[in-house]
N, C-alpha and C positions, 0 to 999 in steps of 0.2 A: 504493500500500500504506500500510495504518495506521503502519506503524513507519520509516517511510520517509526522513521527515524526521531532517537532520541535527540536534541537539541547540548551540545557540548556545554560544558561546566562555564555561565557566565563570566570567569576569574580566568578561565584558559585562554592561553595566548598560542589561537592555533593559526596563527596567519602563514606559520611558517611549515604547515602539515596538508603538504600536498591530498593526502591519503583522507583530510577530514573535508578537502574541496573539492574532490572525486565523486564524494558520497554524495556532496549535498548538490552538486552539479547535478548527479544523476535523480537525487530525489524531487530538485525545482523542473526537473527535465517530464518527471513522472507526472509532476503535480498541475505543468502544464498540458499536457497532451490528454489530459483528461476534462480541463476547464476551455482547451480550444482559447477562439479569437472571436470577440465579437462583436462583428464589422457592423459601421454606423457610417452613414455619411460623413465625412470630413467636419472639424468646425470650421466654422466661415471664415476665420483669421489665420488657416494655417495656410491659405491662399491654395489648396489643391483640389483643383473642379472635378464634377462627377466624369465619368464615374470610377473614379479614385472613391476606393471605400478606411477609413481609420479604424485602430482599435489599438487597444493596449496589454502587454503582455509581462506579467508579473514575476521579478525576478529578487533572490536574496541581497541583500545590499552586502552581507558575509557570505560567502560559498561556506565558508566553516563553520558557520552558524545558520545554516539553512531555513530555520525557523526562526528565528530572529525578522531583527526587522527587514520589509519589503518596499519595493519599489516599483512604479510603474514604467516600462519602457515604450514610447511611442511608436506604431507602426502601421504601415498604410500597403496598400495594393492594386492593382487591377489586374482585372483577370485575362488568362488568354488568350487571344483573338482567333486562332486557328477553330480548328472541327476537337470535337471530346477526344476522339482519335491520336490526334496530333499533339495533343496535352501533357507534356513530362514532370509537370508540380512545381514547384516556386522556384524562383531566382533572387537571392537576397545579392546587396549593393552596399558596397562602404565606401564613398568618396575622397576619404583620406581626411588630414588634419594634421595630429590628431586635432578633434573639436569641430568637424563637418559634419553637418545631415543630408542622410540619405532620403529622406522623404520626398525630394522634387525626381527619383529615377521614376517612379509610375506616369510621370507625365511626359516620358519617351515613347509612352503608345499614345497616349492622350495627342500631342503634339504629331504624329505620325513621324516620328524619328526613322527618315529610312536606313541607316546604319543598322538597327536593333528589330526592323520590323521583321525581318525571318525568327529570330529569337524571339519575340514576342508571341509569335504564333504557339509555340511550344510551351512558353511558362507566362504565369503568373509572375508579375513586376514588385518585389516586395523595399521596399525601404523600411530605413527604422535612425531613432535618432537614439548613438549609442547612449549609456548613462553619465549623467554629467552634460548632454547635449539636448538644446531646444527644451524640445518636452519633459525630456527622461530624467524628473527629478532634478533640473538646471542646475550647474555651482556658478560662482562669481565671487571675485575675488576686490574689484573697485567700483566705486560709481561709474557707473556706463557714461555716459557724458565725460565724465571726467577724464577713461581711461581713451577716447576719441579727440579727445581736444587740441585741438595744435595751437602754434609750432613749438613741437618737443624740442628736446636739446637735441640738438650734434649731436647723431651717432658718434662720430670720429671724434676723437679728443684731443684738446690742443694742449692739456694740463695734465698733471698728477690731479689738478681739481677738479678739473673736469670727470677725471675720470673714478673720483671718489663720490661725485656727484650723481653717475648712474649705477656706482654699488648699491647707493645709498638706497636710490628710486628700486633696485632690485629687490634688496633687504626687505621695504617696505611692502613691494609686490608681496613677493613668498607668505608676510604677516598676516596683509587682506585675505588672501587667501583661507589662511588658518583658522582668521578671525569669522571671516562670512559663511565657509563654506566643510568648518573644522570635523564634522561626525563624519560625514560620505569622504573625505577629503584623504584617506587612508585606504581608501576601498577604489577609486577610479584609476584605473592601471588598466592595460592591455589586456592579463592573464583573465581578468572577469569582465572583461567585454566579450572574449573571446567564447567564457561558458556562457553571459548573455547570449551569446549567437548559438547554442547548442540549444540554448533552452527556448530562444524564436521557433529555432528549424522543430523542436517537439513540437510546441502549440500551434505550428501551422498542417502538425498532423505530418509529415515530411519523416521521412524513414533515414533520409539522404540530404545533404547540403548541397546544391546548385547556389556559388557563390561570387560574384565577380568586386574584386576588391583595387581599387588604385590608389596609389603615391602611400600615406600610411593604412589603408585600407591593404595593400601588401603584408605587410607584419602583422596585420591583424589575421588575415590569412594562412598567416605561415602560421601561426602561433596556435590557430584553430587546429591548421594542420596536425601539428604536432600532437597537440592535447589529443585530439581526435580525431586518429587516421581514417578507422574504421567510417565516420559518419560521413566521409566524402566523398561525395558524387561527380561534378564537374568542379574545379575551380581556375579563373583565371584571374591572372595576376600581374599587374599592367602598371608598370614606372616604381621602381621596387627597391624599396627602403631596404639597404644591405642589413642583416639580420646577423651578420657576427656579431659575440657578445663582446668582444671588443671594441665596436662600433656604435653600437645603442647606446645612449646617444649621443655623446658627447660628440663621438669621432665623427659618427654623422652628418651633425650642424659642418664640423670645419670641412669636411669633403664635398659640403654643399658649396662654402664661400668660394671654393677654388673653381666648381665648376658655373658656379653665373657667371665668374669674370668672362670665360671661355664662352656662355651663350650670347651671354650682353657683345661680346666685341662680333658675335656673329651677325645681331641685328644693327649694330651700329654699322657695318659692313653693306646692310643691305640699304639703311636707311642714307649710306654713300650713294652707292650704286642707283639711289632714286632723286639724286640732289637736282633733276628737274624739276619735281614736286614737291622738296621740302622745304630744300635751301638750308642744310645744314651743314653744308660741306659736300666737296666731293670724296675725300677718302675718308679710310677709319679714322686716324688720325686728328684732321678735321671736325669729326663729328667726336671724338671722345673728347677736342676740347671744347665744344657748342656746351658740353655736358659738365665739364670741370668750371667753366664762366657762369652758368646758371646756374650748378651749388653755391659758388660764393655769391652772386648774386642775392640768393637767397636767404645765407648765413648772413648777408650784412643786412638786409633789410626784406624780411619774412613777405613772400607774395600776399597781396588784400590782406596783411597782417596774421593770414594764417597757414601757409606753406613755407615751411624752412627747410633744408636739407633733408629731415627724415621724413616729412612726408613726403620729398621727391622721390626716395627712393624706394618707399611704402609704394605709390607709383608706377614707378619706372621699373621695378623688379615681374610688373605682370608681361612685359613684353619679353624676357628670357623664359620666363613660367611658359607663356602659352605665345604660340604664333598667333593665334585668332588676335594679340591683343596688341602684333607690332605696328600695323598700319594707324589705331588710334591713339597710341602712342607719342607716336609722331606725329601726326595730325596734329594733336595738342601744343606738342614741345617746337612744331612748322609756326604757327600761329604766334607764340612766344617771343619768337625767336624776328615775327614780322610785325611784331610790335602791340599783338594782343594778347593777353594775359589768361586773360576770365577761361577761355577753356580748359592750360592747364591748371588754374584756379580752379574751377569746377569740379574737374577729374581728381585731385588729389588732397583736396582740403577735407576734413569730415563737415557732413550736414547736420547739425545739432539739434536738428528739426525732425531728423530721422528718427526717432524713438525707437521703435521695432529695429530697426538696423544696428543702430549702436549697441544695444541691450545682446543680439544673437552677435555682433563683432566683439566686443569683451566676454562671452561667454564661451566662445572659441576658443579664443585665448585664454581663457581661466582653463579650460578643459587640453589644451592643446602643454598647457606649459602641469597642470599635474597627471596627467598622464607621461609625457615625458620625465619628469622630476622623480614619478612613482617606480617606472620599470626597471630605473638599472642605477649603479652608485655612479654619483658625479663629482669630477672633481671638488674640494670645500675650500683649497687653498688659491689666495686668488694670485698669487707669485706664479703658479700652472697660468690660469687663466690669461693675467697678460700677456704672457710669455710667448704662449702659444698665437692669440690671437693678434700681438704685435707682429712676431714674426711673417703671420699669414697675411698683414694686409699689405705690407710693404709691397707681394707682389699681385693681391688682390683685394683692391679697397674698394671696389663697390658695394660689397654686401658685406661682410669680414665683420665690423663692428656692430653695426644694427644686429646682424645675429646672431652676437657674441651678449649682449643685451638683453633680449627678447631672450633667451637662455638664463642667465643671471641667477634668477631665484632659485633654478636648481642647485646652489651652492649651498642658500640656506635654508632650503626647504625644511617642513616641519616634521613629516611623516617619513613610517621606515622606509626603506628601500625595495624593492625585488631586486632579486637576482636575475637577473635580463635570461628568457627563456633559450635554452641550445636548440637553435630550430635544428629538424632531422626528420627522414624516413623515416613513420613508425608503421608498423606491418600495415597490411593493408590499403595503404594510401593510394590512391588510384593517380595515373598520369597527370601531372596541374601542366598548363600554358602559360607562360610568361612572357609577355609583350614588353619591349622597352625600346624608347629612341637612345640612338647610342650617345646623341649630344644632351641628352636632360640636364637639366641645370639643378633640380630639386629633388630629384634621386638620380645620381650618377652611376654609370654604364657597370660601374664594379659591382653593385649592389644584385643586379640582374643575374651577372658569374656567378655570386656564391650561394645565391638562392637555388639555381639550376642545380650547383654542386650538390647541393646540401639535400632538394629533392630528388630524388634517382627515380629515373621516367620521365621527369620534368621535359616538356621542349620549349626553347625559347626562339621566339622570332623578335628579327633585332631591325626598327627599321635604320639604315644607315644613312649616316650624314644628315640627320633629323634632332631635332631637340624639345620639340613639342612635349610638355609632361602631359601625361592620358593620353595617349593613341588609340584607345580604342573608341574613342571618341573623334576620332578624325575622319575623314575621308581619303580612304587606301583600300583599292583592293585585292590587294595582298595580302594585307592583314585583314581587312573585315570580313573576305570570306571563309578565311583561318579561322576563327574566332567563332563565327558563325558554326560551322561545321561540328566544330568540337562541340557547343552546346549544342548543336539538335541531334551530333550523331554519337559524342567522346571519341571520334577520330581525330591522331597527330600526325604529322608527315614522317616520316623513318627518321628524317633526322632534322637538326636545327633549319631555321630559314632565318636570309637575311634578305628585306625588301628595300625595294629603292624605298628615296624622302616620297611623301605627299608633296603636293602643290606649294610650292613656297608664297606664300600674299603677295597680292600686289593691289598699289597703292589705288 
């Protein structure tokens, strides 16, 4: 029986007893597939039109305390569109973060997403927003307004004072955190998102996990993997957070700073090559220093008083992220640069007016930075921290400081640690798919190798000379019909692929 199990000794401290989260995995697993999901039209504010159906599915906030207290996790669907026939059962979605909701993937049938409409024939579209995210029992660490407000300090520091100044603002983060969000704030880590996902895949009735996971929605992946070979059915695995436990996540962040310098001089490259339409320069060169004149510009005198360097490059970092976002980019930084302001004014200032946005943008970030802080030990001395991340900007200062910052708090976070999980083959794991562009700027080409390594069957398609993060979100049909196949059929090609780039933008 679901309710079966005794509830451990109040005063035990079994966080660190795999063996008493196994149980209570299995028993929240029990206790859902028995209570099901029960679908209700959406609320009007979560903005997902019919017929997108909501419901909520109830999960331990301790795996080792299974009875204890619970939580509601948000999750939403649509069904099908194919014949009963053609039906293989749900497709769950994690868009990465950590601190992203999956709840806008049902609106890829909704929207007629032709990428996904073959897969959609087959499954059920399930999103969910993990815990700690949107719905799922929300944390928060500052006043939302407050944590949106610009212009921040300088990333990049010109002082020791400076740079005592954003220990400071870290320190203080890590405390909000403690302060606002201090009971769940010890329990929101990877390893129980992951049995949250075992305990969805019960309550949707699902024997098997059909799973498509990108950027940290990878590691969350692998980690499901791990925990629970046996439950998986398809999974792919697209722009892929390296999973050594060497890497989680300190090494992570700096292997990120190195590869934006590498994307960003790609687009700045391109937005050369279109200096008919920009007027930014005709080489890189050129254009990286259009880019070095409007940070100082900024730093001495903050755009309409509210963009200074770090919201430039809060900004400016979406066009290495994603292709879709290098043309308005520069559109922005054209206009600027020709004497008008307001548009990249507009693009990169917070709207303080936005209430709903600010609220779910700090609340990412509350989720994004104790998730991180939770999974694995981080450095606490900050003689490491300089060190390191002086060294790295010297030959990459675009990102290097901002998200050596944005990291920060994990120094003094409040809560224990995990021990960052040994992703691995555990018997029965069925063949996963790993998609990655080889130039990603936000999970780097390495990440992809040791994931393949480390799952044996694994195939990876690699698209080349690409840096778009989420591919399978693009238009390629190399990869989308890959992709495709393996969900409606679990067929991989005998061995790796590598495809040409998608379409490069144009202006």
């Amino acid at each position: 029986m679901a309710g079966a199990l005794a509830a451990p000794a109040a005063n035990a401290d079994t966080r660190h007893r795999p063996d008493a989260e196994t149980r209570g995995v299995t028993a929240a697993a029990q206790r859902a597939a028995q209570q099901g999901i029960d679908w209700q039209d959406c609320p009007a504010d979560w903005g997902l039109e019919k017929p997108i159906q909501c419901g909520w599915v109830t999960v331990p906030v301790d795996y080792a305390r299974p009875n204890g207290k619970q939580i509601k996790i948000a999750v939403d669907r649509v069904g099908a569109t194919g014949t009963p026939a053609e039906r293989q059962g749900a497709l769950l979605y994690n868009p990465g973060g950590p601190g992203g909701s999956g709840l806008r993937f049902p609106r890829r049938v909704v929207t007629q997403n032709k990428i996904w409409a073959g897969a959609a024939k087959a499954y059920d579209f399930v999103g969910f927003d993990p815990r700690g995210v949107g719905h799922s029992a929300p944390i928060s660490c500052v006043d939302p307004t407050e944590f949106v407000k610009g212009p921040k300090l300088d990333p990049v520091p010109d002082s020791e004072a400076d740079k005592l100044a954003q220990r400071k603002l870290a320190a203080e983060y890590a405390a909000g955190c403690a302060e606002k969000s201090g009971d769940i704030l010890p329990y929101i880590n990877t390893l129980n998102t992951a049995r949250d996902l075992d305990v969805i895949r019960a309550a949707l009735g699902e024997k098997k996990l059909n799973f498509v996971g990108v950027s940290y929605g990878t590691y969350l992946g692998a980690v499901y993997g791990t925990l629970f070979p046996t439950h998986v059915r398809r999974m792919v695995l697209d722009s892929v957070v390296n999973p050594s436990t060497r890497k989680i996540w300190y090494g992570v962040n700096l292997d990120q700073d190195i590869a934006f310098e590498g994307r960003l001089k790609d687009w700045m490259t391109w937005v050369a090559q279109h200096d008919a339409t920009f007027h930014l320069g005709d080489t890189y060169d050129e254009v990286r220093q259009q880019w070095e004149t409007l940070r100082a510009d900024a730093k001495k005198s903050p755009l309409g008083g509210k963009v200074g360097p770090a919201e430039l490059v809060g900004f400016f970092q979406n066009a290495p992220y994603y292709d879709s976002m290098w043309v308005p980019v520069a559109e922005a930084w054209s206009a600027y640069a020709a004497g008008d302001p307001q548009p990249l004014i507009d693009s990169a200032a917070a709207d303080l007016t936005d209430t709903a946005g600010n609220i779910a943008s700090e609340n990412g970030n509350a989720v994004y930075t104790a998730v991180e802080c939770a999974d694995a030990p981080w450095p606490t001395s900050w003689k490491k921290w300089d060190r390191d991340n002086s060294r790295l900007h010297e030959q990459y200062p675009f990102m290097t400081w901002a998200n050596a910052w944005m990291n920060l708090p994990c120094a003094t976070w409040s809560t224990p640690r995990q021990r960052p999980t040994e992703v691995r083959t555990g018997k029965g794991l069925p063949p996963v798919l790993i998609t990655q562009a080889e130039r990603d700027a936000a999970t780097p080409y390495a990440g992809a190798l040791e994931l393949h390594k480390r799952f044996k069957g694994s195939r990876l398609i690699t698209e080349k000379d690409a840096g778009s993060h989420g591919i399978t979100n693009v238009t390629n049909p190399c990869l989308n019909t890959r992709v495709e196949a393996y969900l409606l059929t679990g067929e991989l090609d005998s061995e790796d692929v590598t495809c040409a780039p998608h379409a490069t933008p144009r202006p």
